[in-house]
C-alpha positions as CSV (number, residue, x, y, z in Angstrom):
1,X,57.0,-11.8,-87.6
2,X,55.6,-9.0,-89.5
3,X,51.8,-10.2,-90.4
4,X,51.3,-8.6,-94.1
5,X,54.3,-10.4,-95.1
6,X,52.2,-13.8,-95.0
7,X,50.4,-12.6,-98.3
8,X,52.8,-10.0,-99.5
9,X,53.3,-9.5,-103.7
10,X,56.2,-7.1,-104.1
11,X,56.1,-4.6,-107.4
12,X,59.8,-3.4,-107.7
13,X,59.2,0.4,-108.9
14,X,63.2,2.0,-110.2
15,X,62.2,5.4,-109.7
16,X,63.4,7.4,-112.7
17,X,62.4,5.5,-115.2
18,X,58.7,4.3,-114.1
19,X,56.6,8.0,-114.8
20,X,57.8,11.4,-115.6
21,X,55.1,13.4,-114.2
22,X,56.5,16.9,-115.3
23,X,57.8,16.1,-118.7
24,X,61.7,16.7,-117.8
25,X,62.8,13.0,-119.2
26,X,63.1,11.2,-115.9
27,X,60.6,9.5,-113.6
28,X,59.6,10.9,-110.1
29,X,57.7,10.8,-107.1
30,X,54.3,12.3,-108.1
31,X,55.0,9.6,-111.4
32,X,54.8,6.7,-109.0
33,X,52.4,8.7,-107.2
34,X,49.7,8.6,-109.9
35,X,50.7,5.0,-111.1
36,X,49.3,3.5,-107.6
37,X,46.0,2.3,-108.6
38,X,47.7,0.2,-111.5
39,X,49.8,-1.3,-108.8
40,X,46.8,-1.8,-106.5
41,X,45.0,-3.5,-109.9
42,X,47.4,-6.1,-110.3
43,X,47.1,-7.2,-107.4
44,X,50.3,-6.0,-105.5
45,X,50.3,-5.7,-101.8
46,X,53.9,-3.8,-101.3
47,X,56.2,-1.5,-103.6
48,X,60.1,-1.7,-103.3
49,X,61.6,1.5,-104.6
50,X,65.4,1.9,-105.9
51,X,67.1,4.9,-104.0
52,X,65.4,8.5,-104.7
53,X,68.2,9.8,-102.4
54,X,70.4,13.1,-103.3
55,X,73.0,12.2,-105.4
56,X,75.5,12.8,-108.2
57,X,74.2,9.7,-109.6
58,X,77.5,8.3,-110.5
59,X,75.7,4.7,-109.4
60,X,72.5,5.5,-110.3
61,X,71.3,6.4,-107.1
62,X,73.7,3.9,-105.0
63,X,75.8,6.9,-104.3
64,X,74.2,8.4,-101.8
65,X,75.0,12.7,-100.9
66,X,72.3,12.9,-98.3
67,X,70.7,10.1,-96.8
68,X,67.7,12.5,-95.9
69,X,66.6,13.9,-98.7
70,X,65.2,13.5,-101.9
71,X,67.3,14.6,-105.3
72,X,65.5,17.2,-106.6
73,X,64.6,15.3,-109.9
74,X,62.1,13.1,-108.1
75,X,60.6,15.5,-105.7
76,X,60.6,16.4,-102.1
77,X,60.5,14.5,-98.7
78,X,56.8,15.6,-98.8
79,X,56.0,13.9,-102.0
80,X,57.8,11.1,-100.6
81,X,55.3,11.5,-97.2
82,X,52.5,11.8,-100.4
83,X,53.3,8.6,-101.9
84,X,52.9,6.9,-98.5
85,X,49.7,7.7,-97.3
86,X,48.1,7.4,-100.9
87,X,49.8,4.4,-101.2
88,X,48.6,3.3,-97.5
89,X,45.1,4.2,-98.4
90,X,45.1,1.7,-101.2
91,X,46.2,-1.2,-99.2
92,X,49.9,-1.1,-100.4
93,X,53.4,-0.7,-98.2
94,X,56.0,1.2,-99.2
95,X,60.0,-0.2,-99.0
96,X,62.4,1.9,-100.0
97,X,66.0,0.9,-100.8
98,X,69.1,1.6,-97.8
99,X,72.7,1.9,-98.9
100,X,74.1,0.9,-95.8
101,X,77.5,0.6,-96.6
102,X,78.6,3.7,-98.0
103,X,78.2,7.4,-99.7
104,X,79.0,9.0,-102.4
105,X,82.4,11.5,-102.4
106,X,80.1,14.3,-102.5
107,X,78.5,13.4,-98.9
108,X,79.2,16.3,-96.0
109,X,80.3,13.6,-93.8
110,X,82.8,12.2,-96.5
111,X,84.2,16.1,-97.1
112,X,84.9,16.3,-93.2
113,X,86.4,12.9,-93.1
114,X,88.8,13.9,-96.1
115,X,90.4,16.3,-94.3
116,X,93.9,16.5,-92.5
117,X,92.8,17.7,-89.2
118,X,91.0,15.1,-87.1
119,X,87.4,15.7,-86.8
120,X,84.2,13.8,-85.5
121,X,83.9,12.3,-88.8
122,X,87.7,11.4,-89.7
123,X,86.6,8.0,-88.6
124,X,83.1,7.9,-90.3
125,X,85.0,6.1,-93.1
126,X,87.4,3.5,-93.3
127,X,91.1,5.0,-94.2
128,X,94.7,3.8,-93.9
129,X,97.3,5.7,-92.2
130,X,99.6,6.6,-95.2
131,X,98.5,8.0,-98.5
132,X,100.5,5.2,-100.5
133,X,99.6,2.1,-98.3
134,X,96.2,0.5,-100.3
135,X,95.0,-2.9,-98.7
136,X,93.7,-6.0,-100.7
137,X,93.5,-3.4,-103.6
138,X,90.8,-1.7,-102.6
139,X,91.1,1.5,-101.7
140,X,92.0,4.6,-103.6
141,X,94.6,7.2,-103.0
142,X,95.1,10.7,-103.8
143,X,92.0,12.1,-103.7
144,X,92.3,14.7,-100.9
145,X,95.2,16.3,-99.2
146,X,94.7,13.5,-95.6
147,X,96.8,11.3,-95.5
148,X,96.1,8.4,-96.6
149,X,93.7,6.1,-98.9
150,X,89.8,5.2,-98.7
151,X,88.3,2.0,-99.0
152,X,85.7,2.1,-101.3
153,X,83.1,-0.7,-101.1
154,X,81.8,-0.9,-105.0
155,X,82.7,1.4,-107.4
156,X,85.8,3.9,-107.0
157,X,83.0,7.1,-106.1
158,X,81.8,5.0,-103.4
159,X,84.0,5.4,-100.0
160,X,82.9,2.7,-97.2
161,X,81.7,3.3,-94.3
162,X,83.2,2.7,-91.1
163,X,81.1,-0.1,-89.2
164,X,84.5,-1.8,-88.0
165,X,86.6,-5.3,-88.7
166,X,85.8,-8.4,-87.7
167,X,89.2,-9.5,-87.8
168,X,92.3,-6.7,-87.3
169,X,95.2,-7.1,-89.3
170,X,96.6,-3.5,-89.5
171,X,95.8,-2.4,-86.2
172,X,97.8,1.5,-87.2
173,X,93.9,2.1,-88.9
174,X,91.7,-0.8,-88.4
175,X,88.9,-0.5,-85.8
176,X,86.8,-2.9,-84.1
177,X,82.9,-2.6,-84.1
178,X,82.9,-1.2,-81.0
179,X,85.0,1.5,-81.3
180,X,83.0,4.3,-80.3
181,X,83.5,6.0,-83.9
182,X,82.0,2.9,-85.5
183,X,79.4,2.5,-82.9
184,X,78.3,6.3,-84.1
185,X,78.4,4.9,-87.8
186,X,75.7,2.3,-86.7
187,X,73.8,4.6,-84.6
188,X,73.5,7.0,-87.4
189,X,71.9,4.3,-89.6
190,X,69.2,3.7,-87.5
191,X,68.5,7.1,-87.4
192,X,68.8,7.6,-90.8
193,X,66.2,4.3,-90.7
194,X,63.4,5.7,-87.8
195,X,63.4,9.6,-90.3
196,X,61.9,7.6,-93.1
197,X,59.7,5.2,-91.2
198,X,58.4,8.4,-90.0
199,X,57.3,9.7,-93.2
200,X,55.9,6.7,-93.7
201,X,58.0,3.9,-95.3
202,X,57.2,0.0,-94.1
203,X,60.8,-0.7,-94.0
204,X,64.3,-1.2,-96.3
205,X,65.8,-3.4,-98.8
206,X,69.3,-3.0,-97.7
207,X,72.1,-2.6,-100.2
208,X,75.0,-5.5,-100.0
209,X,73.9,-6.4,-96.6
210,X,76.9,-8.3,-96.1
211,X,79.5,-5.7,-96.6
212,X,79.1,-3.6,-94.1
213,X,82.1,-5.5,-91.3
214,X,85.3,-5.7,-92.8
215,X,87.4,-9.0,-92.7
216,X,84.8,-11.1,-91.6
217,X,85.5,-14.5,-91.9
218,X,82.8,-16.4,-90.8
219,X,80.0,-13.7,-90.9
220,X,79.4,-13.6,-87.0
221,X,80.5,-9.8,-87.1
222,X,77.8,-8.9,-89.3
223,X,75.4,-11.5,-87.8
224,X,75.8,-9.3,-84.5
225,X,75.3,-5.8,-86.3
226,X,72.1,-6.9,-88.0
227,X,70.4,-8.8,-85.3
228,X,70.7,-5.4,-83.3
229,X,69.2,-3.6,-86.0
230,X,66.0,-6.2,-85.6
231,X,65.8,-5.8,-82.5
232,X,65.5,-2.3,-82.9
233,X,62.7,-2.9,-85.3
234,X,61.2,-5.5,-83.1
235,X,61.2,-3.1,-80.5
236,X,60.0,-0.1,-82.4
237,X,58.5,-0.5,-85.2
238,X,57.0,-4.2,-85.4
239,X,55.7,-4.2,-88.7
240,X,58.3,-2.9,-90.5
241,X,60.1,-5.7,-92.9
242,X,64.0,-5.7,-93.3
243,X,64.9,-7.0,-97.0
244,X,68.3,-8.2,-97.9
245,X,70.8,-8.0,-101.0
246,X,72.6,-11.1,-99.2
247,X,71.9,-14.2,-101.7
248,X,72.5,-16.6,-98.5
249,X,68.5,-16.8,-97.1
250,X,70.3,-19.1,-94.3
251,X,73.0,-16.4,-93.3
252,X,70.8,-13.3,-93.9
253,X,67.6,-14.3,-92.1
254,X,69.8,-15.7,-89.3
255,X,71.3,-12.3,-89.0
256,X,68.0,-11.2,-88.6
257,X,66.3,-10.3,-91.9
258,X,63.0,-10.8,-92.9
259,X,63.5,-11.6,-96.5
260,X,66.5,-12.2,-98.9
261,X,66.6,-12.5,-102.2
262,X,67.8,-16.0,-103.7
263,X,69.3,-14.5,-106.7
264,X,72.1,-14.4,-109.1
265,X,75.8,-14.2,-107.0
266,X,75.9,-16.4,-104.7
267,X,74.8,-19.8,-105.4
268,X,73.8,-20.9,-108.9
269,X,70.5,-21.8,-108.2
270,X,68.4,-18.7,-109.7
271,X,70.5,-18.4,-112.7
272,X,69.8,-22.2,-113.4
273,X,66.4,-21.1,-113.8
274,X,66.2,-18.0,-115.9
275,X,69.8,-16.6,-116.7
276,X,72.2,-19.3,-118.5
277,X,71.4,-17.9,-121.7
278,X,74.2,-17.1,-124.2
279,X,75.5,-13.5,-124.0
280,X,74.1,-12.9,-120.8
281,X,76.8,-12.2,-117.3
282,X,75.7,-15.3,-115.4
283,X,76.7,-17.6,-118.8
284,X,79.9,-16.0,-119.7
285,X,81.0,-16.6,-116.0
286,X,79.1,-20.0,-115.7
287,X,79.8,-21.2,-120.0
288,X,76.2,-22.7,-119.8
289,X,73.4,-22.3,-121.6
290,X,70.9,-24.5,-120.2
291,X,68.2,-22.4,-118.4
292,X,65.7,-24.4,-117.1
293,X,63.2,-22.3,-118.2
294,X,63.5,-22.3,-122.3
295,X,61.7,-23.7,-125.1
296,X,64.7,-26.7,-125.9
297,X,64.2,-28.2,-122.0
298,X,68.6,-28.5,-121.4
299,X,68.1,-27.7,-118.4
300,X,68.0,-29.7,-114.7
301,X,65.2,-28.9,-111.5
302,X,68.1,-30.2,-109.2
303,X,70.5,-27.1,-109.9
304,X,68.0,-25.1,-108.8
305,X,66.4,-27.7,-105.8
306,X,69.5,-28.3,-104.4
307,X,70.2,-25.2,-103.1
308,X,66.9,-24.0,-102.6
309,X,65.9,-27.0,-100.6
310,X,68.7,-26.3,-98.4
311,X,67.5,-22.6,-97.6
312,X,63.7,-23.4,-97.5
313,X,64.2,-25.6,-94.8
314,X,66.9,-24.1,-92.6
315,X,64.9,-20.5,-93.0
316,X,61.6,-22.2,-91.7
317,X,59.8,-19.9,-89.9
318,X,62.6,-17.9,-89.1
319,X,61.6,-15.3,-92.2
320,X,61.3,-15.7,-96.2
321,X,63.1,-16.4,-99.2
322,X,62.2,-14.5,-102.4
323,X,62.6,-15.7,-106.1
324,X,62.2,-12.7,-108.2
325,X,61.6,-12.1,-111.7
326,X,64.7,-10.1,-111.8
327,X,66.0,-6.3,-110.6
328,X,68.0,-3.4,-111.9
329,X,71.1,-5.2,-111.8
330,X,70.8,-8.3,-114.4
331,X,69.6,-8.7,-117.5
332,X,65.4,-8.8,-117.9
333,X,63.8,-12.4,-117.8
334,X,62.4,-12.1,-121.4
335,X,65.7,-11.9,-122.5
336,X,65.5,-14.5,-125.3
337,X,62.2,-15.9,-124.2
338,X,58.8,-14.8,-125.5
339,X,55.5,-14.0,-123.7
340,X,54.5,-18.0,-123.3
341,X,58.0,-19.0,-122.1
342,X,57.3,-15.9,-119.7
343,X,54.2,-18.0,-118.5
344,X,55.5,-20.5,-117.7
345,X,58.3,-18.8,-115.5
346,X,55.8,-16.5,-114.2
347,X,53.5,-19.7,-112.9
348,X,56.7,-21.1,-111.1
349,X,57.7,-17.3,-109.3
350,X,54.7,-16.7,-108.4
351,X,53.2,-20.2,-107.2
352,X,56.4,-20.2,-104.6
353,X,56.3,-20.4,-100.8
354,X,58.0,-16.7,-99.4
355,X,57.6,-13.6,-101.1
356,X,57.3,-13.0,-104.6
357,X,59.4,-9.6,-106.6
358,X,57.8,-8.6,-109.9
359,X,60.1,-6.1,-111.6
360,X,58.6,-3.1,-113.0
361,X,57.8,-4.3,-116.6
362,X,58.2,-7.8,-116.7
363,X,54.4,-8.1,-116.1
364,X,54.3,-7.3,-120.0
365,X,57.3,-8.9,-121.1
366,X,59.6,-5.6,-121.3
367,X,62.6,-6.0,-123.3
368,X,66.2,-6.6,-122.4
369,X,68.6,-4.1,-124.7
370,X,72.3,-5.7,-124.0
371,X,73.7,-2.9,-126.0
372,X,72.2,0.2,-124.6
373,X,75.3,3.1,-123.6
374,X,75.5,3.1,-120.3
375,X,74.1,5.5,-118.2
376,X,74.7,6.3,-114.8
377,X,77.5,3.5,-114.1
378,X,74.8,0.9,-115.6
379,X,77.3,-0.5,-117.9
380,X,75.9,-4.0,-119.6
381,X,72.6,-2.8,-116.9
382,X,71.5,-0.3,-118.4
383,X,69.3,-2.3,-120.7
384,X,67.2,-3.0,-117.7
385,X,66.5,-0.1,-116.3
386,X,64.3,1.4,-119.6
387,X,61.7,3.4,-119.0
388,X,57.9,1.5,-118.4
389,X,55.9,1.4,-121.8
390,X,52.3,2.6,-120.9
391,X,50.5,2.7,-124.0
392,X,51.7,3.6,-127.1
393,X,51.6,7.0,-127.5
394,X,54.2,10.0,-127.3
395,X,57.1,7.5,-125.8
396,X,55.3,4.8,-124.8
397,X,53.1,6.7,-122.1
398,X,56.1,7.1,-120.0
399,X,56.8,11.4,-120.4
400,X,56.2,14.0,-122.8
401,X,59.9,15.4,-122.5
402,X,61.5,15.3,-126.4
403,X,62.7,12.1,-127.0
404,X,66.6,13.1,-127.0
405,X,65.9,14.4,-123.3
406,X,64.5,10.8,-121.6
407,X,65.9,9.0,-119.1
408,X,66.8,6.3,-121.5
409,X,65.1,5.4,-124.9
410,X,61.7,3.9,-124.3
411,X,61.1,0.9,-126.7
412,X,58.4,2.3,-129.0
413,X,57.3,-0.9,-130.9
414,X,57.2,-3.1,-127.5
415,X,54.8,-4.5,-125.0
416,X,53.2,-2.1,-123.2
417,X,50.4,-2.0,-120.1
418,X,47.3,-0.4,-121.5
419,X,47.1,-3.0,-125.1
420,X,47.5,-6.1,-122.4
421,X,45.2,-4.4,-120.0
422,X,42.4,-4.9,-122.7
423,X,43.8,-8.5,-123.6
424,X,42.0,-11.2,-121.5
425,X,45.2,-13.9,-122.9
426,X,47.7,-11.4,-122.5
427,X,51.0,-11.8,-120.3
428,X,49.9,-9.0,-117.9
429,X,46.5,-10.6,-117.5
430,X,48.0,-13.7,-116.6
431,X,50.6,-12.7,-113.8
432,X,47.2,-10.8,-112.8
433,X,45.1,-14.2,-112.5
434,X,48.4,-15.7,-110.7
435,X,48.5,-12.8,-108.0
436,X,44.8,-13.3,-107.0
437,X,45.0,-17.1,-106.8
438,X,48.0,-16.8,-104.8
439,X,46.1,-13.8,-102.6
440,X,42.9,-16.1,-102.3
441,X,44.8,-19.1,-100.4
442,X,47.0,-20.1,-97.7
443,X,48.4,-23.3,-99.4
444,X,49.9,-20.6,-102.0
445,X,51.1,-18.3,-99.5
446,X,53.9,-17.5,-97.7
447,X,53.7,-19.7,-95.4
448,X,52.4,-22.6,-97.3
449,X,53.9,-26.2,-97.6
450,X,55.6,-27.3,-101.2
451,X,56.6,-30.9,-102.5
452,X,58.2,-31.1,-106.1
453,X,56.7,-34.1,-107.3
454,X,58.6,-34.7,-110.8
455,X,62.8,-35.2,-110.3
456,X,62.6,-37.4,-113.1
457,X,63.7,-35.9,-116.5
458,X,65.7,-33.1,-115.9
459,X,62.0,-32.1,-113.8
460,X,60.1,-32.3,-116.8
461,X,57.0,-31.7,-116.6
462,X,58.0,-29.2,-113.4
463,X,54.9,-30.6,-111.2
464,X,55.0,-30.0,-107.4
465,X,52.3,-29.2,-104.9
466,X,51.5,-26.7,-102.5
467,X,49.5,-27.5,-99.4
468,X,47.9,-26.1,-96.0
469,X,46.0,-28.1,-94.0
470,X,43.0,-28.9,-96.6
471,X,44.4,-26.4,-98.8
472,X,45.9,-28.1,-101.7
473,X,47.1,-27.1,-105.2
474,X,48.8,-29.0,-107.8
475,X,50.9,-27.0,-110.2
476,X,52.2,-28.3,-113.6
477,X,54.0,-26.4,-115.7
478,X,55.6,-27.3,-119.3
479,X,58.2,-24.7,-120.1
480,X,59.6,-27.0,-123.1
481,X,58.4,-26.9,-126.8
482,X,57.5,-30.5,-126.9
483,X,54.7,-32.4,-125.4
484,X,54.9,-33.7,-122.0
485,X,52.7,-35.8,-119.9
486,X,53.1,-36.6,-116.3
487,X,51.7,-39.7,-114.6
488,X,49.6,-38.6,-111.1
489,X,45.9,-39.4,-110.1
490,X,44.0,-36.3,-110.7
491,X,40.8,-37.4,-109.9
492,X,40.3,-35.3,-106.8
493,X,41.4,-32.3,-108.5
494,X,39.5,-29.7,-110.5
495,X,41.7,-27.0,-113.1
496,X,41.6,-23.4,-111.7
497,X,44.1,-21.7,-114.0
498,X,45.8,-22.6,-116.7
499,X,47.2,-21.2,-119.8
500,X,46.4,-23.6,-122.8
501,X,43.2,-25.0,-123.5
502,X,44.6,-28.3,-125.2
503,X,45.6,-29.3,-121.7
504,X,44.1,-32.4,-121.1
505,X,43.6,-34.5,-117.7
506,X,42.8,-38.1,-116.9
507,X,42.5,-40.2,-113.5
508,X,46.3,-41.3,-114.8
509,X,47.9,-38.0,-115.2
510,X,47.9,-35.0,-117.5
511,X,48.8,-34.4,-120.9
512,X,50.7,-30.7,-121.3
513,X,51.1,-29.2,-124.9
514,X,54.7,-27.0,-125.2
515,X,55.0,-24.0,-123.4
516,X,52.0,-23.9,-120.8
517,X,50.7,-24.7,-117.4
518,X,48.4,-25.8,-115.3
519,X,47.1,-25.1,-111.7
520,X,45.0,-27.8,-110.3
521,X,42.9,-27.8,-106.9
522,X,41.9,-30.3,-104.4
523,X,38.0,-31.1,-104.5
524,X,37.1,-30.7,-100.5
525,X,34.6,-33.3,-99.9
């Protein structure tokens, strides 16, 4: 197991819209660069960076041109080989994101592949054998003068790559994993994988893990491609993490992954907590409205616990789930709640066993825009991915490009880092005081035991405790706008963090005014 993991806090940094450090619009390299020592302050051990990689940036970066180099508007390699030893010097790893599963049209290897003549990359992608034969509606035709259609794995500028099926049905074009083509497919990724491990990255958060074997019914296809990959890294580079966009801990961790994200597709469990609000993806599908975490307390622990449960225990020590306060893809965590709501979330992410993801902003309660034009394929996205409010000067501290020229619109009347910086009660300064109590102790690590103790209710009061060896912590969290109390013998336990000073504890149980928490710790005798 890699051994920084065990007390790992990941900062999720999207590169172009974090710093603009030569006041063209857009966030970059040196940005991030000089942004380090905030990171660093708050407590983060480990960044995760969106792709920086050439592109047309049809996905925002997703499509990939060339998988080794940097586009031009965030830098160089060497600036990427910059970040990494100033980042190393301050204590902090460096994860960058991996689009495993395809390019974009505008790719070398892609050109090659389109044309007529058979070449050494004509099977680098997956194609069918006649120009108007598509399969399961997924591929597009007519692009180039070959003969036949591409399979595009997300949107229609995004051909797949050719790692093989699982399971052959059209045998005139399908090929099996170990066809020597696909085998070179595979072989490329891990070099494209030891080039920027050299330059200094810790390791990848791979783009839709899962996709990379076609027709694989019960996942042992890509259970086998991955678990080669680990060994590679086991191998070779040790303590390097592998991060996955899987949402199936069990089936990602057993196909070798270190980490995977519990989020949003999936399983309903995250969205229970944070994302059933009204007008929001997860609710339209779902036609709920009951996050757990919200002032009116409709929601239920067990949506959330019965799946999680499930994956904390058949992942046990075999790598780590992570909860995170959200990503580029779905809509920010303040959406519809405000800074004590975001508290309370904040004292459940972060008081978790695995590896806790802080998006880039949420530590100050960044807003979610569901309107914003989208930009770069973000679509409903976009209002995500605005750029980091600073302080509030010249657009929030994030460039001094003209306004019309930004990335996206920065939100000049909203939160921003260097006002909560000097606020001892502000939202930053309390997912601050959460990293370094989870930093200072094993029972809130990684690794660390945890026992909901409330199912009664809905789970409210949320109580549960978190416990290694003599290590033991007691977290209780209100999130609703009513009182609560919850009956326990606290007698043993002294308050280390909390967010409310009306909280009030007995030998019978503790009292919890709306919208707060409390963090409790075991008196060692």
């Amino acid at each position: 197991m890699v051994d920084w993991l065990k007390n790992a806090v990941f900062y999720n940094i999207y590169p172009q819209s974090f710093y603009d450090s030569n006041d063209d619009g857009i966030g970059d390299l040196q940005g991030i660069i000089r942004k380090l020592e905030y990171v660093q302050n708050m407590g983060f051990t480990a960044i995760w960076l969106n792709p920086f990689y050439e592109s047309p940036f049809r996905d925002a970066g997703y499509d990939v041109s060339d998988f080794y180099k940097v586009a031009p508007r965030y830098g160089s390699n060497h600036d990427f080989e910059l970040l990494c030893e100033k980042a190393h010097r301050l204590g902090i790893k460096v994860c960058i994101d991996l689009v495993a599963g395809h390019t974009a049209l505008e790719c070398e290897w892609f050109k090659k592949s389109c044309q007529p003549q058979k070449n050494e990359y004509s099977n680098r992608y997956i194609w069918t054998d006649e120009w108007g034969k598509n399969y399961n509606g997924e591929c597009i035709g007519g692009y180039s003068s070959r003969n036949g259609m591409y399979m595009k794995n997300f949107f229609y500028c995004q051909p797949a790559l050719n790692y093989g099926f699982a399971n052959i049905d059209q045998p005139e074009w399908q090929l099996p994993p170990e066809h020597p083509d696909c085998v070179a497919t595979k072989e490329e990724l891990k070099n494209i994988m030891r080039y920027w491990i050299g330059l200094g990255a810790d390791g990848f958060r791979v783009d839709m893990a899962p996709s990379l074997i076609k027709n694989d019914y019960d996942g042992t296809g890509i259970a086998k491609f991955w678990n080669e990959i680990r060994q590679m890294f086991d191998k070779e580079f040790p303590q390097c993490v592998l991060i996955s966009e899987w949402s199936d801990p069990t089936a990602a961790i057993n196909a070798g992954f270190h980490i995977d994200f519990l989020i949003h597709f999936n399983y309903k469990a995250y969205s229970s907590l944070f994302r059933y609000e009204k007008g929001t993806n997860d609710c339209d599908r779902l036609c709920l409205g009951n996050s757990f975490f919200r002032k009116e307390g409709n929601g239920n622990i067990q949506n959330f616990l019965e799946e999680y449960l499930y994956h904390l225990s058949a992942t046990k020590n075999k790598g780590y789930i992570s909860i995170p306060t959200g990503n580029h893809d779905i809509p920010r965590i303040s959406y519809m709640r405000d800074p004590k709501e975001l508290e309370a979330a904040y004292a459940f992410i972060l008081n978790l066993p695995g590896i806790p993801f802080v998006y880039y902003g949420d530590e100050i309660g960044m807003k979610y825009f569901p309107d914003l034009p989208s930009k770069e394929g973000g679509f409903n996205r976009t209002g995500s991915r605005t750029p980091m409010q600073w302080n509030s000067g010249v657009n929030a501290g994030f460039s001094n490009a003209d306004a019309k020229n930004l990335y996206l619109p920065v939100d000049e009347n909203g939160p921003n880092a260097e006002d909560q910086l000097n606020d001892p009660k502000s939202l930053l300064n309390h997912v601050k005081a959460l990293i370094a109590l989870r930093k200072s102790s094993k029972a809130l690590s990684a690794d660390g035991e945890i026992e909901f103790l409330n199912l009664k209710y809905g789970g409210y009061p949320l109580v549960f405790r978190r416990f290694c060896q003599t290590d033991e912590f007691i977290i209780c969290i209100n999130p609703t706008d009513r009182t609560d109390r919850f009956e326990y013998d606290f007698s043993s336990f002294t308050p280390v963090l909390q967010n409310d000073s009306e909280i009030k504890t007995d030998q019978n149980g503790i009292e919890l005014p709306a919208v707060s928490y409390m963090i409790l710790k075991k008196s060692v005798l």
